[in-house]
N, C-alpha and C positions, 0 to 999 in steps of 0.2 A: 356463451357470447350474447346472446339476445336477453338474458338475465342480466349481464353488466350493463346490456345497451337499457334496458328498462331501468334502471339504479339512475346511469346518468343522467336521462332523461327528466327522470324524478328528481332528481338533485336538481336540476337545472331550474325545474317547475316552479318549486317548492322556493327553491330561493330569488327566483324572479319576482313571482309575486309576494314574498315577506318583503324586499324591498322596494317594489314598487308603491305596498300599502306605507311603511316607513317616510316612502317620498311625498307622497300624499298626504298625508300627517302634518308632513314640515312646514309643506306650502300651504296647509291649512292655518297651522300656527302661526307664520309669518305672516297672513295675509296680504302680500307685498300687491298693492295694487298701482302704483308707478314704476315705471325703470326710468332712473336716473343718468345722466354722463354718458357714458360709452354703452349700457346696455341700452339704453330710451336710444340710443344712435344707431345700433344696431336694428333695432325693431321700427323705428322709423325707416331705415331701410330696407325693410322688409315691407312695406308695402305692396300690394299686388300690382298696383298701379305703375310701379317702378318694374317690372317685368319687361323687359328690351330695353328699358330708357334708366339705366342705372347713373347715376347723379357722378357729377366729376368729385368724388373724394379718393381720399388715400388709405381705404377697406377695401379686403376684396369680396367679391361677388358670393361665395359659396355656402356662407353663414348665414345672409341674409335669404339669401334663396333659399335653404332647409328651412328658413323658421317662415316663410311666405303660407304655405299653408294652415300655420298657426296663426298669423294674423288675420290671414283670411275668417276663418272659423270666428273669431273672437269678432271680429267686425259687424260678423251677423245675429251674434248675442249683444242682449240689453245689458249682462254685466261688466263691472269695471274689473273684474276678480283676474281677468287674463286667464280662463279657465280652459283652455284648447293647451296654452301654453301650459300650462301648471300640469295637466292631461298626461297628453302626449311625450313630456319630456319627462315626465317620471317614470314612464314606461318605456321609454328608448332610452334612458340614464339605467332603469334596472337591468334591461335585455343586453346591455351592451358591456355592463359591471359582473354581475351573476355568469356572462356566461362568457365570451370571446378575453376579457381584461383576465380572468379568474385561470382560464386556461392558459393564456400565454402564460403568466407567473409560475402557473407548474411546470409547464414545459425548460421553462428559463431555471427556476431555482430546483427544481424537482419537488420532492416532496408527495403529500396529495391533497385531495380536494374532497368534501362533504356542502352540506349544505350549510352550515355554520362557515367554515373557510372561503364558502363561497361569495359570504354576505362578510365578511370581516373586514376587505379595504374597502368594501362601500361604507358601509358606516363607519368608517372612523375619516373617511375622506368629507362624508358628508358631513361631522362634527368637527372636524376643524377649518373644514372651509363651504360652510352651508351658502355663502350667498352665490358660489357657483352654480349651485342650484338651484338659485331660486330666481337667477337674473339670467337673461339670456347675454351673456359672455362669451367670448373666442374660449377664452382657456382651458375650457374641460373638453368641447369636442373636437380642439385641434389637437388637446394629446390620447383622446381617443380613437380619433382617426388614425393617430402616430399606429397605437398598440396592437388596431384592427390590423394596419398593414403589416407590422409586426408576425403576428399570430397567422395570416396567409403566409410569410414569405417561410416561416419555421417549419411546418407541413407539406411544403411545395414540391421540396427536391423528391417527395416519395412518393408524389402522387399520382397522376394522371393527367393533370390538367393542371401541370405547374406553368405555362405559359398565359392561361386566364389568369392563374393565381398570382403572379408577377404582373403582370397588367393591372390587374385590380387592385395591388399591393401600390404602387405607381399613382396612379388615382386618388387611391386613399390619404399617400403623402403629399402629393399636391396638392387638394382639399385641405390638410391641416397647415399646409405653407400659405396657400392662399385666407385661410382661418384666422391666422396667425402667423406673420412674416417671420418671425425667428425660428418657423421651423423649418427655412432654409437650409439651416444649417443640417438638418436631419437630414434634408434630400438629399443634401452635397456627399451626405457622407455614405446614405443609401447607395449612389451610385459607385462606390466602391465595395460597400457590403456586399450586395448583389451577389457578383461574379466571385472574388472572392472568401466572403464567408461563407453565406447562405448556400452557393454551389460551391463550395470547394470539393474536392476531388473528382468533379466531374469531369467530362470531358471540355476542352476549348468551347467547341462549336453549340454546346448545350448551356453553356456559361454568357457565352455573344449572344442568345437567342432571349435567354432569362430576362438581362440587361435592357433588351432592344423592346420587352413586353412592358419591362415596369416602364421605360423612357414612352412610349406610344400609350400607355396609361395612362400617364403623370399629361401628357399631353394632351390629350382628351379632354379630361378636366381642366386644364387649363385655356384653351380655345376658347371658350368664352371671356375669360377678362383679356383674350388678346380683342377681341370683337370690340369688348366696350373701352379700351385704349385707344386703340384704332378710329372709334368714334370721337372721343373724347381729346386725344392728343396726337391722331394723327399717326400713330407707329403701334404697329400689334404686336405688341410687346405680351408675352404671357406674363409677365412678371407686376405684383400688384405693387404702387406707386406708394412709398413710403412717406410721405413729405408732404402737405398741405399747398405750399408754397416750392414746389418742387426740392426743396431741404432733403439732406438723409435725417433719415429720422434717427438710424445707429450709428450717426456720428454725434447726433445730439447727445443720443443719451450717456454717448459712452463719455461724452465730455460733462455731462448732467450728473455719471455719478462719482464724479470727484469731489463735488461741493455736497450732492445728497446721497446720506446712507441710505434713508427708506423714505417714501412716501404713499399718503393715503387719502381718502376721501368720503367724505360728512358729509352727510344730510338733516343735521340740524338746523334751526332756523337759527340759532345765536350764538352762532360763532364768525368770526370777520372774513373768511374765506372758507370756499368746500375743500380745498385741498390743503394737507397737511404738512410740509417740508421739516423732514427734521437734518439738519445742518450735517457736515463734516468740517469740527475746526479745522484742524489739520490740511485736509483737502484746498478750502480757502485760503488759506498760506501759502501752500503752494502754489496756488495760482497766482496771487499775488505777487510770488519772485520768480512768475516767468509770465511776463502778459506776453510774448513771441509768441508762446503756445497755445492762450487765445485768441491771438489774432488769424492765426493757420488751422483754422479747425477741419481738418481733415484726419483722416481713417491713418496712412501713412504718416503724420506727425504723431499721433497719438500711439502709435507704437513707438516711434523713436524714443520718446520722454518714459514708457514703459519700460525698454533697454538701458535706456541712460538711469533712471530711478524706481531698479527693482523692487527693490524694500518697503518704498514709500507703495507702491502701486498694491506688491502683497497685504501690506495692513489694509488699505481700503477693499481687498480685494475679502479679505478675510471676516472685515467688519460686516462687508454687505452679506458672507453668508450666516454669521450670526445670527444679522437682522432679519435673514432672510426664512431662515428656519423659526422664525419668533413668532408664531402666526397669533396677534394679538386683536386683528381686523381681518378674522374669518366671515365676516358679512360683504365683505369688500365698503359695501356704505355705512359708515359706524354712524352712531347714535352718539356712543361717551369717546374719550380723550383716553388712546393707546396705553398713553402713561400710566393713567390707573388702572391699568392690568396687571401689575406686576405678578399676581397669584398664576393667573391663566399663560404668563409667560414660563413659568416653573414648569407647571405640569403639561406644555406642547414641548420643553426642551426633558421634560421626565420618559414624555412618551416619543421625541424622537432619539433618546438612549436607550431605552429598552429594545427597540426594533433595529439597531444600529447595533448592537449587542447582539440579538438575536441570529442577525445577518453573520456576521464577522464569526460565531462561532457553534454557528451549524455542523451536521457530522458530515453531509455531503457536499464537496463544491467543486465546480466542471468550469474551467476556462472559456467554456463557450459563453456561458451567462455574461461574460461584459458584453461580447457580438454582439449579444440581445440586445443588452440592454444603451448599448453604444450612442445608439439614436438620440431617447430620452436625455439620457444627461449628456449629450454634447447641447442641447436645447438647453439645459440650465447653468452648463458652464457658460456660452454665448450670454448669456441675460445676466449674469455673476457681475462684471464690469459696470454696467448702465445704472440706472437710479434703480432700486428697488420698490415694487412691492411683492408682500410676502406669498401673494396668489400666484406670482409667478415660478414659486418653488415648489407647485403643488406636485409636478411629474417624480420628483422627487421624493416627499413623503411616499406618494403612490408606489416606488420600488420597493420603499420597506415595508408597508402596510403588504404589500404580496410576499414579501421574502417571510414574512411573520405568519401571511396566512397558511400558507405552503409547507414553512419548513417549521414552526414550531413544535416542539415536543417536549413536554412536560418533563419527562422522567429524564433528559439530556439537560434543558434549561436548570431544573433543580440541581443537579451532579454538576454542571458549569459554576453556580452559585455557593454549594458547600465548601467546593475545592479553591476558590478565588475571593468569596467574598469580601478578605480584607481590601486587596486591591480594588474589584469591581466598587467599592461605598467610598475608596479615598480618591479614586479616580473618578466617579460620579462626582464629587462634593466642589473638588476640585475645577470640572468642567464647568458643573453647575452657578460655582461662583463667578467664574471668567465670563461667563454666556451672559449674566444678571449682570456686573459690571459694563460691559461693552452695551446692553441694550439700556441699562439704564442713563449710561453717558450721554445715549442716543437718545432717548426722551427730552432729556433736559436740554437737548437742542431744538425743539420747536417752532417752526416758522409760518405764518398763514399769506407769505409770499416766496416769492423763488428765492435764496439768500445769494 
C-alpha cells in the first residue's frame, strides 16, 4: 500500500512539473504581452480596485476574482510580460491537468495512468488550442472546474465526507456557470445526476441530503453575484446577466448561428475588421423566406421552425460541428486568414479520428462513463446550435484526449488495424473528404461584417 501510494505520488510529481515547465516554455515563446477582446475584458475586470464595486456588465464575478491576485502581482512589477499571470497559471493549468483531469478519465474510461498518460491530454490540448493558455479566457477553467466537480462527485458515495464532497462539487459548478453561462446546462443537469446517478442505490434520505449539499454549495458561490445584482439591478438574482442591453444572449446566438457557421478574431493591423464571419448561404435563405421568424426572436419560436424544418436545422446543425471540430484558430487571436490552413485542418480532423477510433473500439466499456461524462457534452451540445467558434469545442476534444490517454493499448490498437484496415482507410478518406469539403465551402464564405 504505501509503495503504490509512493508510485502515485511520484507520478503525480513528476508529471506536474514536466508540464508545468512545458507551459512555461510556451508562454515564453508567445511572449503575449497584451490580452485583447474578451480576455483584456476579463483582466480589466480584474482589477483589485473593482473588489465590492463590480462594474454593471453581463460577466460573472468568479473569473475575474481568481485572476485579482494576478493582477495585483503584476501591477507591482515594472514588466509588461504579465509574468504572475504567465506564473501561476501554468502551475494551477499543470496541478489541475496532471492530476484531478487525469484521474477523473480513469475513473470514467478505466484504463490506467503513468506519468506519460498523465501529461498526454495536456499537451495535446495545449497544441491545439494554446491561446487558452496563454490568454486569460472563461473556457478552460469553467470546464475545469466542470471536471474538478466531476472527479469529487465520482469518489463521494464511498467515502466519509461525501456531504463536503457534494457541496464543494455544487460550488465548483456554480463557478464554472458563473465562468461561463452555458454551463448552465451542466448544472441543470447536475441536479438530477446527483441523486440519481452518482447516489443511485442508496438510500432516499442519503440521496435528499447529497442534492441539498451540492444545491447549499452551488449557492454559496453564487451569493455574491446575487450581492452585485442586487446592487446593480436591484434583485438578487444569483444568476449572471447575459445581455449587455438586457438581451438574451442564447437567443441571439442561436438566431446568430443560422446565418454564421463559425466565427473568429484577428489581431492584425490590416485587415478591415477583428472579427471574422464566415456566412451560411443556405441559412440566409432561409431567413429570407420567413422574415415572421425574425421578427419573433424568441427561444419558443426558434424551436417551433426547428420542428417545422428538421432537415434544414440538422444540416446547419451538422455544419457547425464540422466547423467546430476544425480547430484552425487554436490561438483564438490569429495572425493569418483560417483559409490558408487547410494542411493543419487535415491533421486536427486526422487526430480527431484517431482518438474517435480509439474511443469507439476499446476492449473495456461500462455504461456509466456517459453519467460521467453527461455534463461536458450537454455543454457542447447546448453551444452546437449558436454561431461557432472552434474553442468552444475544446471540452470535447478533452474527452478523447483522456479516453486515449487511459485506454490506449498498443497491442489491441495494432490487432484492431490489421483486422479492419480496409474499411478503417476508406472510411478515413471518405470522412476526410466530407470534413475538407464542408470547411472549405465554409472559407469561401468570408465576411469582416455580420452578413
Amino acid at each position: 500500500m504505501e509503495s503504490t501510494l509512493r508510485q502515485w505520488l511520484r507520478e503525480r510529481v513528476i508529471a506536474f512539473v514536466l508540464f508545468a515547465v512545458a507551459l512555461l516554455i510556451v508562454n515564453w515563446a508567445a511572449d503575449v504581452v497584451q490580452f485583447p477582446y474578451d480576455a483584456g475584458l476579463y483582466w480589466d475586470l480584474s482589477k483589485p480596485s473593482l473588489l465590492g464595486a463590480f462594474p454593471n456588465t453581463y460577466r460573472g464575478y468568479f473569473w475575474p476574482y481568481l485572476l485579482m491576485p494576478m493582477r495585483a502581482l503584476d501591477h507591482w512589477t515594472t514588466s509588461d510580460a504579465h509574468w504572475a499571470w504567465r506564473v501561476i497559471s501554468s502551475l494551477a493549468y499543470s496541478a489541475v491537468f496532471t492530476g484531478p483531469v487525469a484521474e477523473f478519465f480513469r475513473r470514467c474510461f478505466g484504463g490506467r495512468l503513468s506519468v506519460a498518460r498523465r501529461i498526454w491530454p495536456a499537451l495535446f490540448t495545449l497544441a491545439i488550442f494554446p491561446g487558452l493558455f496563454l490568454y486569460p479566457l472563461s473556457d478552460l477553467p469553467a470546464v475545469l472546474f466542470l471536471i474538478c466537480a466531476l472527479r469529487l462527485l465520482v469518489d463521494s458515495r464511498h467515502g466519509t465526507r461525501w456531504m463536503l464532497a457534494c457541496a464543494c462539487s455544487g460550488g465548483l459548478v456554480a463557478a464554472a456557470y458563473n465562468t461561463r453561462t452555458i454551463y448552465m446546462l451542466a448544472f441543470v443537469l447536475m441536479l438530477a445526476l446527483v441523486p440519481l446517478f452518482f447516489f443511485r442505490g442508496r438510500p432516499m434520505r442519503i440521496r435528499a441530503f447529497a442534492l441539498l449539499a451540492f444545491v447549499v454549495g452551488a449557492a454559496i458561490v453564487s451569493t455574491p453575484q446575487a450581492v452585485i445584482n442586487k446592487r446593480l439591478h436591484g434583485v438578487a438574482s444569483p444568476l449572471v446577466s447575459t445581455g449587455a442591453l438586457g438581451e438574451s444572449l442564447m437567443t441571439s446566438q442561436l438566431y446568430w448561428g443560422v446565418v454564421v457557421q463559425r466565427y473568429e478574431t484577428s489581431i492584425r493591423g490590416d485587415v478591415p475588421a477583428a472579427s471574422f464571419y464566415y456566412s451560411d448561404p443556405v441559412g440566409i435563405a432561409f431567413n429570407a423566406r420567413n422574415p415572421d421568424y425574425l421578427a419573433d426572436q424568441t427561444i419558443l419560436r426558434y424551436a417551433q421552425e426547428v420542428l417545422s424544418h428538421p432537415l434544414f436545422f440538422l444540416g446547419v446543425y451538422g455544419r457547425h460541428l464540422v466547423n467546430g471540430i476544425d480547430v484552425r484558430d487554436g490561438m483564438v487571436y490569429t495572425y493569418g486568414l483560417s483559409r490558408d490552413k487547410a494542411l493543419w485542418s487535415l491533421l486536427c480532423f486526422t487526430l480527431f479520428a484517431f482518438c474517435t477510433f480509439v474511443l469507439c473500439t476499446r476492449e473495456s466499456r461500462d455504461w456509466k462513463e456517459w453519467g460521467y461524462l453527461a455534463p461536458l457534452l450537454v455543454v457542447v451540445a447546448g453551444i452546437l446550435p449558436g454561431a461557432i467558434e472552434t474553442r468552444f469545442f475544446m471540452p470535447l476534444y478533452l474527452i478523447l484526449f483522456g479516453a486515449v490517454a487511459t485506454c490506449l493499448e498498443w497491442g489491441h490498437f495494432r490487432g484492431q488495424l490489421r483486422r479492419h484496415w480496409p474499411s478503417i482507410i476508406v472510411g478515413y478518406l471518405v470522412l476526410a473528404c466530407v470534413s475538407l469539403a464542408i470547411t472549405s465551402s465554409t472559407m469561401a464564405e468570408l465576411h469582416f461584417a455580420f452578413p
